[in-house]
C-alpha positions in Angstrom: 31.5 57.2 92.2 33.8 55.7 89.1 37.0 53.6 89.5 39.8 55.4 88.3 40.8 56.1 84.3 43.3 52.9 84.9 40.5 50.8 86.0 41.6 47.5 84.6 45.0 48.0 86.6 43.6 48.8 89.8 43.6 46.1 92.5 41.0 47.8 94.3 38.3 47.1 91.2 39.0 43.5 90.9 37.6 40.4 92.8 39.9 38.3 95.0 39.3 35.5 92.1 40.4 38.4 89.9 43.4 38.6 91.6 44.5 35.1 92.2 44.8 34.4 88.6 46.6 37.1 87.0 49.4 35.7 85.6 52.4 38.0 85.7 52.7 38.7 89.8 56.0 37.2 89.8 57.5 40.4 87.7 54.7 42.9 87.2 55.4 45.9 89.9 52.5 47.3 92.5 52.4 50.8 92.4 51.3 52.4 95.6 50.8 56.1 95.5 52.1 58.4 98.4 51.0 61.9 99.1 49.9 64.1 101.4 46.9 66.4 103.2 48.7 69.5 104.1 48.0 73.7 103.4 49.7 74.7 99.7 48.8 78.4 100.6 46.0 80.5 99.8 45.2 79.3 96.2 45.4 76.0 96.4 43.6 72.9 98.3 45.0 71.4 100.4 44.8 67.9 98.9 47.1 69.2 96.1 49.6 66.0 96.4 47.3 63.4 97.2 46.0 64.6 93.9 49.3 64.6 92.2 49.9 61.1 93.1 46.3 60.1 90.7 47.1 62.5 87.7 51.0 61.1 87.6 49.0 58.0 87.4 46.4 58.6 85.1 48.9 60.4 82.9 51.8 57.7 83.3 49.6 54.4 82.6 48.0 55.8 79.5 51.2 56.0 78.0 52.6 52.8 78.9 53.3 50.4 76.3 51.1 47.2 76.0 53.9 44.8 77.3 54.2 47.0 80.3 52.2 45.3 82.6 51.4 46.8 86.2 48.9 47.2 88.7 47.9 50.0 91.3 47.6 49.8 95.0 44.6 51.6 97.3 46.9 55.2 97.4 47.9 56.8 101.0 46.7 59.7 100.9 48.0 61.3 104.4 51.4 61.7 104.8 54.1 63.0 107.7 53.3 66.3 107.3 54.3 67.3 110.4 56.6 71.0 109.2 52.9 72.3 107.9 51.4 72.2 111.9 49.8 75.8 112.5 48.1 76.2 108.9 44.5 74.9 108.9 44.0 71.7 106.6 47.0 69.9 107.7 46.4 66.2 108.5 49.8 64.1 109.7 50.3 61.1 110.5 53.5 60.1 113.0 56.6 58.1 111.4 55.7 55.2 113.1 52.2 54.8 111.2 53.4 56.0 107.8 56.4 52.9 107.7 53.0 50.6 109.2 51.1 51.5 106.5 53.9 50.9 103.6 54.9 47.9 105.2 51.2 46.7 105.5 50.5 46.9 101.7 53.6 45.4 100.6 52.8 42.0 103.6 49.6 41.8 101.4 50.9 42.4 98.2 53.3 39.3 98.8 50.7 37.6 100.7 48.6 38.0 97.1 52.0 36.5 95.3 53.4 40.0 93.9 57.0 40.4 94.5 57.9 44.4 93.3 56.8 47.7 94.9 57.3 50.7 93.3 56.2 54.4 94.7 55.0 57.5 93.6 55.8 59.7 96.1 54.4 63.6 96.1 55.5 64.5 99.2 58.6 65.4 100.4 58.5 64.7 104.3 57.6 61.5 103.3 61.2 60.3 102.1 62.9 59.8 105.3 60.5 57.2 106.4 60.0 55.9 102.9 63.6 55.0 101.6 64.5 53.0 104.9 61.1 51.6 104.9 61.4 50.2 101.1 65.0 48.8 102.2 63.3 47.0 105.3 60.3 45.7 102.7 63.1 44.3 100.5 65.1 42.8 103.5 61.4 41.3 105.5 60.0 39.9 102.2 62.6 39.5 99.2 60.8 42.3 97.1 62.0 44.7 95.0 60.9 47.7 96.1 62.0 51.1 95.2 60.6 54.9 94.5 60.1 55.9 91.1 61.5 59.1 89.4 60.2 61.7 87.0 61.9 64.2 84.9 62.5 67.6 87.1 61.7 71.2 85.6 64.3 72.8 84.7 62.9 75.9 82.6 62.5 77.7 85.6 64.9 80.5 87.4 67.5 79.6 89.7 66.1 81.3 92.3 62.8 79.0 91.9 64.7 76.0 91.2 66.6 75.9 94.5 63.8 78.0 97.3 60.5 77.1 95.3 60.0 74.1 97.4 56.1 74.3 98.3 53.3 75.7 96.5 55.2 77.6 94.0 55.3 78.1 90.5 56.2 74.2 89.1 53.2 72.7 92.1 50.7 75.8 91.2 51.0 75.2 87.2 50.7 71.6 87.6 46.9 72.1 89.4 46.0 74.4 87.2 46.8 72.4 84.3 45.0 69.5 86.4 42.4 71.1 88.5 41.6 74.6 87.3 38.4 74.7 89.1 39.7 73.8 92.6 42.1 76.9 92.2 42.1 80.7 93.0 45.2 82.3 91.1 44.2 85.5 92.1 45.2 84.9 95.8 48.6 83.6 94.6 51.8 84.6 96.1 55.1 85.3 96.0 57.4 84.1 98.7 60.4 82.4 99.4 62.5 81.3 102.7 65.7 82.1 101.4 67.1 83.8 98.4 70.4 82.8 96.7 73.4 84.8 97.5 72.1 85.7 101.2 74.9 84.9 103.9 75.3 83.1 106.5 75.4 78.6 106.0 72.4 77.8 108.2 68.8 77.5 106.0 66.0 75.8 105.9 67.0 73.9 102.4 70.1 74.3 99.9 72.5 75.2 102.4 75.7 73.7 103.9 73.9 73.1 106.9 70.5 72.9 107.3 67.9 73.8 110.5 65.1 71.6 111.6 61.9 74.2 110.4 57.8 74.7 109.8 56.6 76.1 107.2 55.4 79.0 109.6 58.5 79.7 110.6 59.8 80.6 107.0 56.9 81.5 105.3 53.4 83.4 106.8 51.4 82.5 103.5 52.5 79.0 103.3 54.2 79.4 99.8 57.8 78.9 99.4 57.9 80.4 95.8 56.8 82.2 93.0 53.1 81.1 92.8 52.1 84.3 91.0 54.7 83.2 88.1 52.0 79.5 87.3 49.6 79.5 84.8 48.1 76.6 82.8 49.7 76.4 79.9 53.2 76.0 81.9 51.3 73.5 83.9 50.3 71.0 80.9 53.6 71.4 79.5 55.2 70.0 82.5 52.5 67.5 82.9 53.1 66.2 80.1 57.1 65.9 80.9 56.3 64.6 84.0 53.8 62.0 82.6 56.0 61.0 79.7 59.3 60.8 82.7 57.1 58.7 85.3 56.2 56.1 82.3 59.8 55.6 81.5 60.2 54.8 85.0 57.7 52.2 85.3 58.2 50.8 81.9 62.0 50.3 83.0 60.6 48.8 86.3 58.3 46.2 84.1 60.8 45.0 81.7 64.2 44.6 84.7 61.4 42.1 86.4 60.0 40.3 83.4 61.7 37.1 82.5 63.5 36.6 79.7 62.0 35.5 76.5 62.5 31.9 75.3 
């Protein structure tokens, strides 16, 4: 077993002596990366964002510049997953233990004399336990905390860009670009919970009102989009957005902490 690509940033590789002296935990940011153990359909694993959370990662550092200094947290990798119960491969964790956990590695982040948390989130039913949690890590130890940001995709169709929420075209490209081998595009499909221009206000997502839903109650594959649309070529493209977006992020992150030069 190897340390990650972004070995000389990771907390996890580095003795508690290690630790103690770096010299820049009074700016540099943690990054803690969230994700997710949940069914992406019939074509992909199910560990597809916990995965997403180390390629943004891997991508993002090695394009950092050299006075953006960072360092990476241990990643959750199991996330409140809880609209994916029914589809085999799910793992969830409650609310509760998901603000625990975030507000656990923050207490020892400070407790190690770092004073910025910023997250990687790959998981939507994450956020609204996430967001409050970061406000209550800021308000309980004086961090700065906050979730980064990437660029989105936007050469995609409307229809994809507002229903192709889960396992669709953008999440399927991206794992084949990243993971080829842990794929079976032949069992990709097409399927969305909603298409634009149907009536009626109530929907699962992008609606004037929205309904508390499961994946299996709007979906019977699991997808929610056009997985059949992916291939790898789309997927490295958009990596390489994403990669280039999420280092902007962190590199912004790095210099509004750093202290002002003499």
């Amino acid at each position: 077993m190897n340390f990650p690509s972004y070995r000389d940033r990771y907390l996890p590789a580095m003795t508690p002596r290690q630790i103690a002296a770096l010299p820049d935990k009074a700016w540099a940011p943690v990054l803690l990366a969230k994700g997710a153990i949940e069914q992406h359909g019939p074509h992909l694993p199910v560990a597809v964002d916990a995965l997403m959370g180390q390629v943004w990662l891997s991508l993002a550092l090695a394009r950092l510049p050299r006075d953006a200094s960072c360092y990476v947290a241990p990643p959750i990798t199991i996330g409140k997953s809880n609209e994916h119960t029914g589809f085999p491969g799910t793992l969830m964790i409650s609310r509760d233990t998901l603000r625990s956990q975030i507000l656990a590695v923050a207490r020892q982040a400070h407790a190690w004399g770092f004073r910025s948390l910023a997250v990687i989130n790959t998981h939507g039913g994450n956020v609204p336990v996430l967001v409050p949690t970061l406000r209550e890590i800021r308000a309980l130890y004086g961090m700065r905390a906050g979730v980064l940001q990437s660029k989105p995709v936007t050469d995609i169709s409307a229809q994809e860009s507002t229903f192709g929420i889960h396992a669709g075209e953008v999440e399927t490209s991206w794992v084949m670009a990243a993971a080829l081998q842990h794929t079976d595009p032949a069992k990709a499909v097409c399927e969305f919970p909603a298409r634009i221009g149907d009536p009626g206000e109530v929907r699962p997502v992008a609606a004037p009102a929205l309904v508390a839903w499961a994946s299996k109650d709007v979906s019977a594959s699991g997808v929610m989009g056009d997985a059949t649309a992916a291939t790898v070529a789309k997927g490295q493209l958009w990596l390489e957005r994403g990669a280039d977006g999420y280092a902007a992020a962190i590199a912004e992150v790095c210099r509004a902490g750093r202290p002002a030069g003499p």
